[in-house]
C-alpha positions in Angstrom: 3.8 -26.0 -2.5 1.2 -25.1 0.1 1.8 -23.0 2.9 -1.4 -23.5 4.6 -1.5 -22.7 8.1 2.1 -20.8 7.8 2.4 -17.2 8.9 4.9 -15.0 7.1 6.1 -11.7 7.9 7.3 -9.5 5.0 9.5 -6.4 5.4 8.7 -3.8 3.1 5.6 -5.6 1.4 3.6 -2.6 0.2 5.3 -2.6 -2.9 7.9 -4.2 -5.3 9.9 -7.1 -4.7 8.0 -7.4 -1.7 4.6 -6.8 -2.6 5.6 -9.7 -5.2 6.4 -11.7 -2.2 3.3 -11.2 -0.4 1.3 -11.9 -3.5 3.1 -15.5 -3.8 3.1 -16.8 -0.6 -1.3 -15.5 -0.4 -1.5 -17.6 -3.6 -0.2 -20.5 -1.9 -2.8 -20.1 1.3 -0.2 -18.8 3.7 -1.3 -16.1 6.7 0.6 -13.0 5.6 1.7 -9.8 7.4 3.9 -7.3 6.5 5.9 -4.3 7.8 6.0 -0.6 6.0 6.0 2.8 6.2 4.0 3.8 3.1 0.6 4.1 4.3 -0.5 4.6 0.7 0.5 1.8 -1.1 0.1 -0.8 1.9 -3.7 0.2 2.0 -3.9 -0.4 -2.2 -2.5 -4.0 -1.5 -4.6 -4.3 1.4 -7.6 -3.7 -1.1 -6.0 -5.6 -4.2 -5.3 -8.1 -2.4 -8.6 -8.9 -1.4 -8.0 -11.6 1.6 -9.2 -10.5 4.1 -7.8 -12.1 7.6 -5.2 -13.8 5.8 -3.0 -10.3 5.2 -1.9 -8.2 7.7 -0.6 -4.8 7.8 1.5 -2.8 10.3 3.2 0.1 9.9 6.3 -0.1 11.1 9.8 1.9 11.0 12.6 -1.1 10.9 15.4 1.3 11.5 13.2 1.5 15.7 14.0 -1.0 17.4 10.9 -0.3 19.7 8.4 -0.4 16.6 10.0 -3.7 15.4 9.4 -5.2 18.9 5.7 -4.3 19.1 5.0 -5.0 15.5 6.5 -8.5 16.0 3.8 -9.5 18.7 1.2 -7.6 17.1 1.3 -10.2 14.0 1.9 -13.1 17.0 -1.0 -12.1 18.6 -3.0 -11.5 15.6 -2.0 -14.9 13.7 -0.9 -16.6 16.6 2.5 -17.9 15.8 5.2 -17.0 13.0 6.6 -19.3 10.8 9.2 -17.5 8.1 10.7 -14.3 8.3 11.6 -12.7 5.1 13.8 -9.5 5.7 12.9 -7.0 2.1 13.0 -3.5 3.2 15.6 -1.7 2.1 17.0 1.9 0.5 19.4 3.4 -1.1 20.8 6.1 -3.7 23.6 6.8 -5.2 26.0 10.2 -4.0 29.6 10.7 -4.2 31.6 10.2 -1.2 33.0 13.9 -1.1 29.3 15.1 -0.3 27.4 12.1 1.5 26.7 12.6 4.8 27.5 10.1 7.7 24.1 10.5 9.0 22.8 9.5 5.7 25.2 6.4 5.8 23.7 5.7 9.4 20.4 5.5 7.9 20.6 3.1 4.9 23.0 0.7 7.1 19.8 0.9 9.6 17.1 -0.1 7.5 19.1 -2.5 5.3 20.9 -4.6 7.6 20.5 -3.5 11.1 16.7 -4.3 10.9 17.4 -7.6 9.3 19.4 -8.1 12.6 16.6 -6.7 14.9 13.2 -8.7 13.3 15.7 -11.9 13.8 15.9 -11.2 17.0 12.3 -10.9 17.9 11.0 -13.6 15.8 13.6 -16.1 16.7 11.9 -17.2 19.6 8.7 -17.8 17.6 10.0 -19.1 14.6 12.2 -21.9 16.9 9.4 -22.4 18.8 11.1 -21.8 21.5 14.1 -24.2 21.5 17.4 -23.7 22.0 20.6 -25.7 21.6 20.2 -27.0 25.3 21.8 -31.0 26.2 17.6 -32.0 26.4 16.5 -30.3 22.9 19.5 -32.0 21.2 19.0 -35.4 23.2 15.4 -35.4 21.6 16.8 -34.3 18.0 18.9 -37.7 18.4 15.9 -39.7 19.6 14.1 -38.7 16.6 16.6 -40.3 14.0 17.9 -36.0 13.3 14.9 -35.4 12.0 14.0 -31.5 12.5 10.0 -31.1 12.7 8.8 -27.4 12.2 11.7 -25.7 11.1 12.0 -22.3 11.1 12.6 -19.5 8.2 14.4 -17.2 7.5 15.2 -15.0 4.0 17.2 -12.3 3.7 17.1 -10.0 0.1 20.4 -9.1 -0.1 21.9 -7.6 -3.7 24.4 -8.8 -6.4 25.8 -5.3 -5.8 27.5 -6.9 -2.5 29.5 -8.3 -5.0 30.0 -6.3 -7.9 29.1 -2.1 -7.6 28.5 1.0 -9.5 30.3 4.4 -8.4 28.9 6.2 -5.5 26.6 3.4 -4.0 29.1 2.5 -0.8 26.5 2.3 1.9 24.0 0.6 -0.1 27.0 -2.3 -1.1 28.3 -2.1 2.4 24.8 -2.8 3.7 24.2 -6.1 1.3 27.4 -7.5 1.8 26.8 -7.5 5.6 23.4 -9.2 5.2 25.0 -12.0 3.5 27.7 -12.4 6.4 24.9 -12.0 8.7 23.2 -14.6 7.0 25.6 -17.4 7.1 26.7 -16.6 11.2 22.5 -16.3 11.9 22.2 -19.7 10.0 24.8 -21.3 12.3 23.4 -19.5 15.8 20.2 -20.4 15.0 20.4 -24.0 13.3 18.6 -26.6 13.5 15.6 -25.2 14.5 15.8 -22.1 11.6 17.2 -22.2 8.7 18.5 -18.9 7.1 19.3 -17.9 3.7 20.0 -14.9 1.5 18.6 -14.2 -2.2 20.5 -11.6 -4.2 18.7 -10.4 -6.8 19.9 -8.4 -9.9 18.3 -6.1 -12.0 14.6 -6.3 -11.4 12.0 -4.0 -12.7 9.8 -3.0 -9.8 8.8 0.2 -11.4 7.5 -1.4 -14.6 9.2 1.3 -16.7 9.7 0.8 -20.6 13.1 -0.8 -21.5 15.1 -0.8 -24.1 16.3 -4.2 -25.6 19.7 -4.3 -25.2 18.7 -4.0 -21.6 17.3 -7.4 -21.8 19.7 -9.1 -24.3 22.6 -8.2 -22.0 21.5 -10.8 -19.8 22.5 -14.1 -20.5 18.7 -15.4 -20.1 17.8 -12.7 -22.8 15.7 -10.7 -20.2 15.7 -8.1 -17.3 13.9 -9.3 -13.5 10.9 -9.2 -12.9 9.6 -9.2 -8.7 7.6 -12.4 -9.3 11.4 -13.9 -9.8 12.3 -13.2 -6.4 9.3 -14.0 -4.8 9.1 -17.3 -6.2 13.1 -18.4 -5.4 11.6 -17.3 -1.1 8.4 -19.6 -1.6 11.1 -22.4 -2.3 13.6 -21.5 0.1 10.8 -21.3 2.8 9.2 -24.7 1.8 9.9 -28.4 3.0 11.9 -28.9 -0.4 15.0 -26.9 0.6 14.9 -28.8 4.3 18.4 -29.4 3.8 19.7 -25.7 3.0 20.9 -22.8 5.0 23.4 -20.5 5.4 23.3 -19.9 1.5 23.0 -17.0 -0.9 21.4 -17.5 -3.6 22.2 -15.1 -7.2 19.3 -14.6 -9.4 20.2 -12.0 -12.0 19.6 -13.8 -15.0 23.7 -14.4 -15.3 24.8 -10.7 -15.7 27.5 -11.3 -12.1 28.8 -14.3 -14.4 29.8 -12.6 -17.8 32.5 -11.3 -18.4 32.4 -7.9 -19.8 35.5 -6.1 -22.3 35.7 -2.9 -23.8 35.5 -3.1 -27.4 
């Protein structure tokens, strides 16, 4: 797949899934900016990376509206158009419902699914190029046999633990499941000119810590995540070959959401 002349925009890039996702869409000769907060490790990947004006970095808070606005149009006016949106950042921890705070609720719901909300929003225009479902756009869609040219992208990282959880991880869950509904009603507002769909990963290790091996032979595929996973499942979903989906979400968690699991 080549993504030549593409611009993506990455939320959350400088590391992880994210930075996985950057990586991948580099290696296939797309334009690639993305969004964070950690100075630190956004300036390794800057170096790493070692692409000079095809990555782009701006630090940006999704939870501010006002930051997300100007970082949209400072990758527009740095690349010159935007292509595929994928919406990464996220956060979360677990604490018990007796002692979490509703400010702290406020702020994972922000950055996890209100900012998914937000960067649609600002990029929509550019990633529709600017069409609309008016009579004229739709009278030309007909006149060219339904045939969409230029279609827009959108990816949202949502979480199998929208649809299964652990104790004490409500927000976090709450958050996920949202992005998925958000995904499906953003896939219908935005259609045919964007497509939208959701990935929700499993258990990925982003931190590269030591497992054990019944962490990987509880999986049905025999191993635990890894970020290159993900990234690979948004270069398809962003690429001409999945033209004809949207409004999907896509489980990749090596099968663990499918099996069923007794005490013995």
């Amino acid at each position: 797949m080549d993504f030549n002349g593409k611009v993506v925009l990455v939320t959350g890039g400088a590391k992880g899934i994210g930075k996985a996702i950057v990586l991948e869409f580099l290696k296939h000769s797309a334009w690639v900016a993305f969004f964070d907060t950690d100075e630190a490790n956004s300036r390794k990947l800057l170096k790493g990376a070692d692409s000079g004006e095809n990555l782009l970095y701006v630090r940006v808070n999704v939870a501010d509206e006002e930051e997300v606005e100007k970082g949209v149009e400072e990758v527009v006016n740095n690349f010159g158009t935007l292509d595929i949106l994928i919406n990464n950042a996220g956060i979360g921890w677990t604490r018990d419902i007796y002692t979490r705070g509703m400010e702290e609720w406020d702020r994972i719901l922000a950055v996890n699914l209100r900012s998914s909300y937000m960067l649609s929003k600002y990029c929509a225009p550019y990633l529709s190029k600017g069409r609309r479902k008016t009579p004229e756009e739709m009278n030309l869609l007909e006149s060219t046999g339904y045939n969409v040219p230029k279609q827009g992208v959108i990816i949202n990282i949502a979480s199998t633990r929208a649809l299964m959880s652990e104790p004490d991880s409500e927000p976090y869950s709450a958050a996920k499941g949202g992005l998925i509904a958000l995904t499906h009603s953003l896939a219908i507002s935005l259609g045919p000119w964007v497509r939208v769909n959701a990935i929700s990963p499993g258990w990925i290790n982003v931190s590269g810590e030591n497992l054990r091996a019944i962490d990987h032979l509880q999986h049905p595929v025999g191993r635990v995540g890894r970020p290159e996973d993900i990234a690979k499942v948004c270069l398809f979903l962003a690429s001409e070959e999945a033209s004809f989906i949207t409004g999907a979400n896509f489980v990749v968690d090596g099968g663990m959401t499918i099996k069923m699991i007794y005490a013995e």
